[in-house]
C-alpha positions in Angstrom: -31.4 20.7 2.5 -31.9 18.3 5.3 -35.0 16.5 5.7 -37.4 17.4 8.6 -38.2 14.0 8.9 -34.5 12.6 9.9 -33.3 14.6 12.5 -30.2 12.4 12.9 -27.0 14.6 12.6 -25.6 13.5 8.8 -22.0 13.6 8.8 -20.3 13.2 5.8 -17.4 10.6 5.2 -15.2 10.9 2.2 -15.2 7.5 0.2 -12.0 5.6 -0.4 -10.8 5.5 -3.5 -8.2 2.2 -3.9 -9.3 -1.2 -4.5 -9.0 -3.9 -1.9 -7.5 -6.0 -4.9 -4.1 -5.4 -3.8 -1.3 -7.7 -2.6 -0.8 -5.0 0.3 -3.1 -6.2 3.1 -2.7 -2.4 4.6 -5.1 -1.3 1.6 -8.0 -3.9 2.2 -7.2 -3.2 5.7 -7.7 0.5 5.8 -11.1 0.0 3.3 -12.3 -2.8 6.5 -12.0 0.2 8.9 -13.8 2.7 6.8 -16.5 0.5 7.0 -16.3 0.2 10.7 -16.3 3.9 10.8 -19.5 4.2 9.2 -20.9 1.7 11.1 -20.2 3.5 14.3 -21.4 6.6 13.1 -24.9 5.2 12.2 -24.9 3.2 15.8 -24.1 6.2 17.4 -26.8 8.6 16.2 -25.5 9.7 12.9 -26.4 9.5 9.4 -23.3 8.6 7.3 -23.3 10.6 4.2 -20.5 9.4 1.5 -18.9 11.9 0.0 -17.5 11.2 -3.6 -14.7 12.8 -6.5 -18.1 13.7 -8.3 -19.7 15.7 -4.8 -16.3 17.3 -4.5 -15.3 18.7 -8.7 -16.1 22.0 -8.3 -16.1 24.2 -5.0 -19.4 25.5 -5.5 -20.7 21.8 -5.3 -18.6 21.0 -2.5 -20.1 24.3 -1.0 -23.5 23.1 -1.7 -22.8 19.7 -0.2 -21.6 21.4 2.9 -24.8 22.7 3.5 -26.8 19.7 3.8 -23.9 18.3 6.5 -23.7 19.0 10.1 -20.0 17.1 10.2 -17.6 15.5 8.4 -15.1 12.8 9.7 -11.6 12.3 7.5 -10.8 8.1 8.2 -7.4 6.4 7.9 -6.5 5.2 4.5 -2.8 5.2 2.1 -0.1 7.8 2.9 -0.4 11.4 1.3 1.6 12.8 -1.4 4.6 14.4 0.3 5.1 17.3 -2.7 1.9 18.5 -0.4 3.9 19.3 2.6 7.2 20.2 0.4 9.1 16.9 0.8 10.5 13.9 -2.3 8.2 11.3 -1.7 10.1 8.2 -0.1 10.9 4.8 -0.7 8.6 3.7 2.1 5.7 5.1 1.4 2.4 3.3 0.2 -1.4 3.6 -1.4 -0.8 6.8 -2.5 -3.5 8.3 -4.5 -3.7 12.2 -5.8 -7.5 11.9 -6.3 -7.7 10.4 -3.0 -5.6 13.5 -1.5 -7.5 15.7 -3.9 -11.2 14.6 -2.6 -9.9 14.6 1.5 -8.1 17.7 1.1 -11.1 19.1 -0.4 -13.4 18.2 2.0 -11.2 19.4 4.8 -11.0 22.3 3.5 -14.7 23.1 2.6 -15.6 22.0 6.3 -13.9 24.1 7.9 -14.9 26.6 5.8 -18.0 26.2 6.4 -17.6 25.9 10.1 -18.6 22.1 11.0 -17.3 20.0 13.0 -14.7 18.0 11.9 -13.0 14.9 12.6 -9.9 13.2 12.1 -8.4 9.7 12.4 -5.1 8.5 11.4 -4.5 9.7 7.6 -7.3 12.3 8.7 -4.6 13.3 11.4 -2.2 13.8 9.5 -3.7 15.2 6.3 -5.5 18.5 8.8 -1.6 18.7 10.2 -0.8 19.4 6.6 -3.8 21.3 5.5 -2.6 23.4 8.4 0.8 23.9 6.8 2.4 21.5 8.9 5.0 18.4 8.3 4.9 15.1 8.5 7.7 12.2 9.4 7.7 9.9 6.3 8.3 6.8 7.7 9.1 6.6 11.6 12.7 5.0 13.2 11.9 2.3 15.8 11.7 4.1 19.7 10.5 2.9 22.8 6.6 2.2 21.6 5.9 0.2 19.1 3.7 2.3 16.6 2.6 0.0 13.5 1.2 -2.7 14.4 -0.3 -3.1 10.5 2.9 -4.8 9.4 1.8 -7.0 5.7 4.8 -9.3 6.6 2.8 -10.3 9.8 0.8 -13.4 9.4 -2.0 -11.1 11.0 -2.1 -8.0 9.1 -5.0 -7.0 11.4 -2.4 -7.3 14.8 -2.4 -4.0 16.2 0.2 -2.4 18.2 -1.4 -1.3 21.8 0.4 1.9 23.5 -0.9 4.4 26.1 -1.4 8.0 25.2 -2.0 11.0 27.7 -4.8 12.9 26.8 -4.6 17.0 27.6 -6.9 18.0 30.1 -9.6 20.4 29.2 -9.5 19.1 25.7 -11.6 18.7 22.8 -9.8 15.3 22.3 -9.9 14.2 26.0 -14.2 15.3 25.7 -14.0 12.1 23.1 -13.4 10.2 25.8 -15.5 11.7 28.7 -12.3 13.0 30.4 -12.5 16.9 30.7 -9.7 16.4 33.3 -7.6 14.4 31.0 -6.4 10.8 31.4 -4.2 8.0 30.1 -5.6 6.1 27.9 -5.0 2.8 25.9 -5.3 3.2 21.9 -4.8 1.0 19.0 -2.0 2.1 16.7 -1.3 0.9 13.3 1.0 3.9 11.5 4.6 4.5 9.7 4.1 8.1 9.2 3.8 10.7 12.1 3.6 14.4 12.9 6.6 16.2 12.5 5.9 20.0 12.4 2.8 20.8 14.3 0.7 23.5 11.8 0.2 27.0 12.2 -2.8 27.4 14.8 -3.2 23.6 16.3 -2.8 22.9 19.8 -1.1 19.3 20.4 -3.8 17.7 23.1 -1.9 13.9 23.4 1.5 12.3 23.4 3.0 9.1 23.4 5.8 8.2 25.6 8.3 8.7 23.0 7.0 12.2 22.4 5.0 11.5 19.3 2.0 13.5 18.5 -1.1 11.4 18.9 -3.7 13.9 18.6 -4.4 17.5 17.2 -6.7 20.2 17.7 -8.1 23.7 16.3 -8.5 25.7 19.5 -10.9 28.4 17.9 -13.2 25.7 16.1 -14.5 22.4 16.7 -11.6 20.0 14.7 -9.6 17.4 16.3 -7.6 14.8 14.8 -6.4 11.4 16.8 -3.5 9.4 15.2 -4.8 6.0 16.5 -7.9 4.1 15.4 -10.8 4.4 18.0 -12.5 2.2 15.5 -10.8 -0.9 16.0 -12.9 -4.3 16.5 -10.7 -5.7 19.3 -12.1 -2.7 22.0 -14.5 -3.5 23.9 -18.0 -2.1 22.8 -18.8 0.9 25.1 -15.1 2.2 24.7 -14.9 1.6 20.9 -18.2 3.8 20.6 -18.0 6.3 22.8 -15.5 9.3 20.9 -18.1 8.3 17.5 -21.5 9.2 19.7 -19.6 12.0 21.4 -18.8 13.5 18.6 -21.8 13.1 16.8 -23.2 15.0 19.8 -20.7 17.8 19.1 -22.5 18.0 15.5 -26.3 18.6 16.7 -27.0 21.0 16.8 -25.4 22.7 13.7 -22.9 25.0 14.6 -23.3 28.4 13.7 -20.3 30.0 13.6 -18.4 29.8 10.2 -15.0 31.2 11.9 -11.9 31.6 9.5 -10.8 29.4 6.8 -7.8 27.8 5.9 -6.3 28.9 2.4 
């Protein structure tokens, strides 16, 4: 149970599982940003609670877990297994890890089971698009915008790629961003991998110009997903907080409605 003393929101943040001790900068890259993430969680009101493979080996743990949350965020990390949506894994893909798919599936799961808000951010985009029963493109053709800036043959690994994305008005995601009218806005991208089929029962709340699916949403429950990384160091401060403390804000006070789940 929560502590009466600490009436910060906890939200819980699945751990990442692969070691930085990797020639692929993306890996040491990805761990940086989780980092950031919690960070931003804590500045923004939040108490970060790290969830593990040992919170999450049994549902009725996980259940139990769930309790004591008021939110979880998914981050970004390696690519998912694509036997989970249905597809041969490809050549292209990278970092990935079935106990790492395992543990964020399961807490995805288990969230919105238990009817807290959740959030999602890059991987944790696409990973609710396939928890919904949805589709993924498995490594992107060049278009018009330039999507991954996380290149390892760049001599900046860190070098994002900066695009705009319109934001639907009305929104949970454009809410992130203190835009209930909806807005353009300018995002930091780093990704190979991309929506393909939209799953059953989200609501697609920003594009890109070349008609990629930057963000996702649950109409009938509080979970959104973004494909860019709001938690980039090169924003400036007030912009690069803002969607954490708003959505922190979305998780106090717990929700009470436990709504459907997703088998």
């Amino acid at each position: 149970m929560k502590s009466s003393d600490d009436v910060r929101p906890r939200i819980g943040v699945p751990v990442r599982l692969s070691s930085s001790d990797t020639p692929d900068a993306r890996v040491g890259e990805a761990n940086e940003l989780f980092t950031f993430i919690v960070d931003l969680l804590r500045e923004a009101g939040a108490r970060p609670v790290l969830l593990t493979p040992v919170s999450a080996d049994s549902a009725g743990r996980l259940a139990t877990e769930m309790k004591a949350l008021d939110g979880v965020l998914l981050p970004g990390g390696g690519d998912l297994d694509p036997r989970l949506y249905g597809q041969d894994p490809d050549e292209s893909l990278y970092d990935v890890n079935p106990e790492q798919d395992h543990l964020d599936m399961d807490v995805a799961r288990a969230t919105i089971d238990a009817g807290l808000p959740l959030l999602g951010v890059c991987r944790g985009h696409q990973l609710l698009n396939v928890l919904y029963g949805g589709t993924l493109i498995q490594d992107m053709q060049p278009s018009v915008v330039n999507h991954n800036g996380l290149d390892p043959h760049r001599p900046n690994a860190s070098e994002w790629a900066w695009h705009d994305v319109l934001l639907s008005a009305g929104s949970k995601t454009a809410a992130l961003y203190d835009s209930p009218a909806g807005t353009t806005i300018k995002i930091a991208s780093g990704h190979h991998q991309a929506v393909a089929r939209v799953g059953e029962g989200l609501r697609v709340t920003a594009l890109a110009d070349d008609g990629t699916v930057e963000a996702l949403e649950d109409p009938s429950r509080w979970v959104v997903s973004v494909q860019w990384h709001p938690e980039a160091a090169q924003l400036p401060d007030s912009e690069r907080l803002m969607p954490f403390k708003n959505f922190v804000n979305a998780c106090q006070p717990p929700t009470q409605d436990v709504g459907r789940g997703v088998q």
